[in-house]
C-alpha positions as CSV (number, residue, x, y, z in Angstrom):
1,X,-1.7,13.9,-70.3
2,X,0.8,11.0,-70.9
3,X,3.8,12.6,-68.9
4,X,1.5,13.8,-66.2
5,X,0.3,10.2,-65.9
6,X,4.1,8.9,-65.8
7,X,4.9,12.0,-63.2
8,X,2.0,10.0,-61.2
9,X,3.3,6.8,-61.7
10,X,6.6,7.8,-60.7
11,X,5.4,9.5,-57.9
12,X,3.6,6.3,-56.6
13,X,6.1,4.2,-56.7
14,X,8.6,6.4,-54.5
15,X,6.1,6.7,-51.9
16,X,5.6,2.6,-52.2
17,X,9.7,2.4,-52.1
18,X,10.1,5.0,-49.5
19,X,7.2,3.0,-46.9
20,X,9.1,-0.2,-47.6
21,X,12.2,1.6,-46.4
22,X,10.8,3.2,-43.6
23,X,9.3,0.0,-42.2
24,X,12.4,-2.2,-43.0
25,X,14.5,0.6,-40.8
26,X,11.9,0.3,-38.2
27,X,11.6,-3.0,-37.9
28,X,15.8,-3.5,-37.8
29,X,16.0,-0.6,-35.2
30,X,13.0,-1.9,-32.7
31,X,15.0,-5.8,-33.3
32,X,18.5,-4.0,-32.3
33,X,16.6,-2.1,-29.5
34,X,15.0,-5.1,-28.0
35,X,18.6,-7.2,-28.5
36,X,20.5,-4.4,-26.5
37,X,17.4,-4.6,-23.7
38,X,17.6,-8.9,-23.3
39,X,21.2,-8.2,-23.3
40,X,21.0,-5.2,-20.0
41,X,17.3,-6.2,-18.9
42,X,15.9,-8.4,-16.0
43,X,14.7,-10.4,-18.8
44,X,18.4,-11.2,-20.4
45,X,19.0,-12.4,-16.3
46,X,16.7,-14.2,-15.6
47,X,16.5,-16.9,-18.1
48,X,20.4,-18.2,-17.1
49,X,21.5,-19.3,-13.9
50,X,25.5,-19.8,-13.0
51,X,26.6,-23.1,-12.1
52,X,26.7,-23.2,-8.4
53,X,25.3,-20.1,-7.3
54,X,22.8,-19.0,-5.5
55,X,20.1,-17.2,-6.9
56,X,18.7,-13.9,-4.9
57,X,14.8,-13.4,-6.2
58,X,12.9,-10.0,-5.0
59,X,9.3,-9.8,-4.3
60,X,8.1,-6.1,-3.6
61,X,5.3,-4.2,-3.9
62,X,1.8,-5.0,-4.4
63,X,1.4,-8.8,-5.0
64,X,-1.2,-10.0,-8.1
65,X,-1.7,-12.5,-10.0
66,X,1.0,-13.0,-12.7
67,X,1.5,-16.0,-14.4
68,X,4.9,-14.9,-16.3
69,X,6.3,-15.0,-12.8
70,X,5.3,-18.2,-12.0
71,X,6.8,-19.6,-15.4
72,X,10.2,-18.0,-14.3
73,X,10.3,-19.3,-10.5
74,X,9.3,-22.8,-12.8
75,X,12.4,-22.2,-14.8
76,X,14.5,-21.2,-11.8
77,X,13.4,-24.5,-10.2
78,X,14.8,-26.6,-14.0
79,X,18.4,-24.5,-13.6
80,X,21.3,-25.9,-11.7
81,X,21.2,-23.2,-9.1
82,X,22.3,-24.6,-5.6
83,X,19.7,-22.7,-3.3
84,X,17.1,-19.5,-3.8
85,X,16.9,-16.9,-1.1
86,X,13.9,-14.8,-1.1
87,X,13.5,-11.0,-0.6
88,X,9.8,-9.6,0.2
89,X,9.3,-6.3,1.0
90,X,5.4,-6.2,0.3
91,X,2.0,-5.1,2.2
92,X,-0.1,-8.1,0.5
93,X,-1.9,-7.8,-2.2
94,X,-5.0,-9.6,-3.8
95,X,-5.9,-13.4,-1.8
96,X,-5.7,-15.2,-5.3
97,X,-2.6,-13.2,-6.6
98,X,-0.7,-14.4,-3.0
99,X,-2.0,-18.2,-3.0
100,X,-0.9,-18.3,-6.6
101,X,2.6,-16.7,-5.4
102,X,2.8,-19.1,-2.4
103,X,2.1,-22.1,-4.4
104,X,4.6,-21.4,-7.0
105,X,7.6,-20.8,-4.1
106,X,5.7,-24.4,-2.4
107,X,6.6,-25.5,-5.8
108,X,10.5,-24.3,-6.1
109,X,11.1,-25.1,-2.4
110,X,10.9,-28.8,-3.5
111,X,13.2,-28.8,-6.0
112,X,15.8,-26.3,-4.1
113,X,16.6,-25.0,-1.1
114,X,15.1,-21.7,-0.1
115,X,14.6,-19.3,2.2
116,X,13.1,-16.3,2.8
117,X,14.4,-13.0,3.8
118,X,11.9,-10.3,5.2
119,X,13.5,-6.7,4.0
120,X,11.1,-4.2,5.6
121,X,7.6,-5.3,5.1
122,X,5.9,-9.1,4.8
123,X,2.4,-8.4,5.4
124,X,-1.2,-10.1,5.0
125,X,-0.5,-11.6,1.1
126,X,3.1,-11.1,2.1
127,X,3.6,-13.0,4.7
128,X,1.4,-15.5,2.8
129,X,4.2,-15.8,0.4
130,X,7.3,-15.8,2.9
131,X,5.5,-18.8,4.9
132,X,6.1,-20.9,1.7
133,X,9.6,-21.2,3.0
134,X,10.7,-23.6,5.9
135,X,13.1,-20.8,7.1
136,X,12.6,-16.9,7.4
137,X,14.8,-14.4,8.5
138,X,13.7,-10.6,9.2
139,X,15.5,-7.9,10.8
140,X,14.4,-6.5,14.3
141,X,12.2,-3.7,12.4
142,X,10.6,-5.7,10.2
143,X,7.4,-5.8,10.3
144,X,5.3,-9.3,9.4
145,X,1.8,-10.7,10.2
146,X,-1.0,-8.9,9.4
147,X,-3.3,-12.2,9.3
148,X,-6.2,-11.6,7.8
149,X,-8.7,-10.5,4.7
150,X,-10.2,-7.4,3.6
151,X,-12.9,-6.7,1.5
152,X,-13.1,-2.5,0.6
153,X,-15.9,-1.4,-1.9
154,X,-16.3,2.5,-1.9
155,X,-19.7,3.6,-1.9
156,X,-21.6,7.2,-3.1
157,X,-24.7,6.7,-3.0
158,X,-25.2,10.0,-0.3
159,X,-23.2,11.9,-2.7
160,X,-25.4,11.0,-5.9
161,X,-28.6,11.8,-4.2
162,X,-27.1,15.0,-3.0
163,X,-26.3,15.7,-6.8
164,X,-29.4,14.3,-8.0
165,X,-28.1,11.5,-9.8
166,X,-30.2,8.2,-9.8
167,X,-28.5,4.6,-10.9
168,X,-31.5,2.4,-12.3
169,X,-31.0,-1.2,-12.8
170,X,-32.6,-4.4,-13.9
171,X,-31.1,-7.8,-12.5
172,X,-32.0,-11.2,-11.9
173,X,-31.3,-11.5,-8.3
174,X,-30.9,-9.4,-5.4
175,X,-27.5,-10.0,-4.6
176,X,-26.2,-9.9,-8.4
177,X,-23.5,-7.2,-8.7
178,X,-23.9,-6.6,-4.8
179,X,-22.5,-4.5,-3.3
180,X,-22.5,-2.1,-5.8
181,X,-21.4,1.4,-4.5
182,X,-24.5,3.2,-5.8
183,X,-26.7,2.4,-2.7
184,X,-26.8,1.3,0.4
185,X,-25.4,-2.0,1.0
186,X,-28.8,-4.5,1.8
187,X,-28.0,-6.9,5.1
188,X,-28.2,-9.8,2.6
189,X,-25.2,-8.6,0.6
190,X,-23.3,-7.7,3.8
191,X,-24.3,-11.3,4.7
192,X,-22.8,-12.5,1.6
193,X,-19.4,-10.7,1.7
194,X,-19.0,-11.2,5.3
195,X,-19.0,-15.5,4.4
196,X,-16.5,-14.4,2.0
197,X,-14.1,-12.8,3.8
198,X,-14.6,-15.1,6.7
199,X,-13.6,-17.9,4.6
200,X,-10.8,-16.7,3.0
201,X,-9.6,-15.9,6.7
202,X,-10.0,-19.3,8.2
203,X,-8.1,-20.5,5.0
204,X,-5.4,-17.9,5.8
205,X,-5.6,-18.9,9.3
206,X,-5.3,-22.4,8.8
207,X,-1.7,-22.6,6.8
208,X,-0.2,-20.3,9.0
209,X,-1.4,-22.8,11.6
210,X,0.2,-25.8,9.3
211,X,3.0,-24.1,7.7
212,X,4.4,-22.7,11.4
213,X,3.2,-25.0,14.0
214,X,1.2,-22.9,15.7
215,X,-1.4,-24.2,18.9
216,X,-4.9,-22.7,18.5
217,X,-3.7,-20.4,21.2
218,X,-0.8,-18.5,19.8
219,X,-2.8,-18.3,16.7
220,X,-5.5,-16.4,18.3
221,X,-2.6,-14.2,19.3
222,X,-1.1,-13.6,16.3
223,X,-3.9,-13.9,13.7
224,X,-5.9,-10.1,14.8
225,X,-4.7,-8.8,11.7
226,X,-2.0,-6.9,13.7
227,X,1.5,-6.4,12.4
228,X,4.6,-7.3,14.8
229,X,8.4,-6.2,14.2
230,X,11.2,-9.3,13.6
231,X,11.7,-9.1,17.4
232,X,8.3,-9.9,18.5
233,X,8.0,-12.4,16.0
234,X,10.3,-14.5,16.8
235,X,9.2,-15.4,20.1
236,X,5.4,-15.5,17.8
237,X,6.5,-18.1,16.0
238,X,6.3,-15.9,12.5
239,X,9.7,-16.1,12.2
240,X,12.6,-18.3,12.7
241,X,15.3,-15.6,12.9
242,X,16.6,-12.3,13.0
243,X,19.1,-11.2,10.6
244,X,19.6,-10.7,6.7
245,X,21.1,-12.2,4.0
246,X,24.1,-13.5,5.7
247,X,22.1,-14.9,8.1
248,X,20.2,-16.5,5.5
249,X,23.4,-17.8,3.7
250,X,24.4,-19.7,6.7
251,X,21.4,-21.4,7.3
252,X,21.7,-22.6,3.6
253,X,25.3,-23.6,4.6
254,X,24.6,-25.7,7.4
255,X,21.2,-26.9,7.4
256,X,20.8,-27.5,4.0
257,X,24.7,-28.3,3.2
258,X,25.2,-25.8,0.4
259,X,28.6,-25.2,-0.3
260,X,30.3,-22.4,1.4
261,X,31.2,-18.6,-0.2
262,X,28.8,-19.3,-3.2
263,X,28.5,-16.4,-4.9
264,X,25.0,-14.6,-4.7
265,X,23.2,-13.8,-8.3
266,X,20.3,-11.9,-8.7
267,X,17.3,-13.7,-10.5
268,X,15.2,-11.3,-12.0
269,X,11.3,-12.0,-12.3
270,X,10.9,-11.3,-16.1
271,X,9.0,-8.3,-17.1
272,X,6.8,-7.7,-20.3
273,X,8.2,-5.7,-22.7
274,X,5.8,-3.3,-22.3
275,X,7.2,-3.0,-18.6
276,X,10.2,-2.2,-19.7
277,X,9.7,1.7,-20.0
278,X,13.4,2.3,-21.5
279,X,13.0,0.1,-24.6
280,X,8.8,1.3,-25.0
281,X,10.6,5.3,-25.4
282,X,13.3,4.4,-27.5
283,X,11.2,1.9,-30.0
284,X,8.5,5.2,-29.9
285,X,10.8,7.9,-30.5
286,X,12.7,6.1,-33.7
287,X,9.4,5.3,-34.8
288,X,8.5,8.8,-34.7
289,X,11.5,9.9,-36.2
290,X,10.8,7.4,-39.4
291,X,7.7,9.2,-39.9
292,X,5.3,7.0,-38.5
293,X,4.0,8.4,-35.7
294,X,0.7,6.7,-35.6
295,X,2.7,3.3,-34.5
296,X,4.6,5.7,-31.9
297,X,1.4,7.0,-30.4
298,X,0.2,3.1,-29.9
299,X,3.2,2.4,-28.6
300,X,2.9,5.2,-25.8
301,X,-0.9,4.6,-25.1
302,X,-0.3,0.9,-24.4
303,X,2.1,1.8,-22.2
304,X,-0.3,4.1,-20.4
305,X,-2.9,2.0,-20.5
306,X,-0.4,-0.6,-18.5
307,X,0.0,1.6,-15.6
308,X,-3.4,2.7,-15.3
309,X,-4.2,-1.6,-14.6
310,X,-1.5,-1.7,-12.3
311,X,-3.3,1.0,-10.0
312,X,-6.3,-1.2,-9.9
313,X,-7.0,-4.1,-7.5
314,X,-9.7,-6.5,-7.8
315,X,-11.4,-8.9,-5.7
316,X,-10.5,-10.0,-1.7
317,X,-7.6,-8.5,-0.6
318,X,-4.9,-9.5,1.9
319,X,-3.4,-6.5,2.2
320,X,-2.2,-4.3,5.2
321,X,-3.0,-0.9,5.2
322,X,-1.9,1.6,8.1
323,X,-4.6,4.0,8.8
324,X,-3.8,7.5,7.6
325,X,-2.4,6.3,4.5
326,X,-5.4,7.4,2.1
């Protein structure tokens, strides 16, 4: 009994020793993982600036709120960058998510020079964000405008009663959680939306007014929620200028007297680390291979979990969307 109590002992403490190990080797190889991705990731770039460059930022894509963004166009504003150029290529995104972004480049503009350079797309929340800039340059197939606000709420109630489902509710108020999807939207919270959306549009409408001079007549031109390439929008006011990045650069040169043949540095909007899908693999694969697979698993479901939120859009959008696109 005594040595089979020692061979348990024994036993015990190996297994205590060998999970010390195995976490102490994780730990060290997710730390070396994470060093080598500051050291190659956006995230390495984007916390330094070079003396006397200017810094190139990209905004594409869908547009939301983020506030990690926001801290690094704060932090780009701190550096000793000379001027900021701009690149959207985006079709909008949510109303809040674009004020927030057009605020924060208000914010930068006043500390240094920027400008804004349309790639292919600057539309509804886009646009929103690019007329934060007092100079934007697009190329004569870019497309910009798209002023106005969307509110898109799908709605199956036909299809539950044709598969007998009934949704049963208690609320306080008839507009609470309206509209809802599961019936037919009332008048009253058709009512309610359409002061929503109206208001967020005479907001939209109103800086676009401000921020490019507009008379109440080209506004009603441009503000149908249509889309116009760089060469119409010039003449629209929408734009100051056709061209790209060079173009850009020699605006900064001459009417902002930044010093010629700067070099050009990309400023990388920081991502999370669970954005960085490189770096979420490897620290899930060593983990694995250190026998701890549970940890892995987490690892791989938070990164799913990530991309499932990115899919999904809440609130009033400002957003262009082509027909024939669903």
């Amino acid at each position: 009994m005594s040595l089979d109590s020692d061979v348990i002992v024994d036993r015990r403490r190996m297994r205590r020793k060998l999970t010390f190990w195995r976490v102490s080797a994780a730990v060290i190889a997710i730390a070396a993982i994470v060093a080598i991705g500051v050291m190659v990731s956006p995230r390495g770039r984007s916390t330094f600036t070079s003396a006397g460059s200017i810094e190139r930022v990209n905004i594409e894509g869908l547009i939301r709120s983020n506030q990690e963004r926001v801290e690094a166009l704060e932090r780009l504003g701190k550096s000793n960058a000379a001027a900021v150029i701009v690149h959207i290529n985006s079709p909008g995104g949510t109303t809040a998510g674009s004020e927030q972004l057009y605020n924060a480049l208000t914010e930068l503009k006043a500390k240094k020079p920027l400008v804004v350079v349309v790639e292919g797309l600057a539309a509804s929340g886009g646009y929103i964000a690019a007329i934060a800039a007092d100079h934007i340059v697009a190329q004569q197939s870019s497309l910009v405008g798209s002023i106005g606000v969307l509110f898109q709420y799908p709605n199956v109630a036909e299809l539950l009663k044709t598969i007998g489902v009934k949704i049963e509710e208690v609320k306080s108020s008839p507009l609470k959680a309206a509209p809802n999807g599961y019936e037919p939207t009332s008048p009253e919270a058709r009512a309610a939306l359409d002061a929503l959306v109206k208001d967020s549009y005479a907001w939209f409408r109103g800086l676009v007014k401000e921020r490019r001079g507009m008379d109440d007549e080209l506004l009603e031109k441009v503000a149908d929620g249509r889309v116009f390439t760089g060469r119409q929008a010039v003449d629209l006011k929408l734009i100051d200028q056709l061209g790209d990045e060079r173009t850009a650069i020699a605006w900064l040169v001459e009417q902002k007297k930044v010093k010629k043949d700067l070099p050009v540095r990309d400023y990388k909007l920081s991502p999370s680390f669970g954005d960085l899908t490189f770096l979420r693999t490897a620290a899930s694969v060593t983990l694995d291979a250190l026998g701890l697979r549970g940890i892995a698993q987490q690892i791989e479901r938070a990164g799913m979990t990530q991309a499932v939120d990115r899919l999904s859009l809440d609130g009033m959008l400002a957003l262009w969307e082509p027909a024939g696109t669903n």
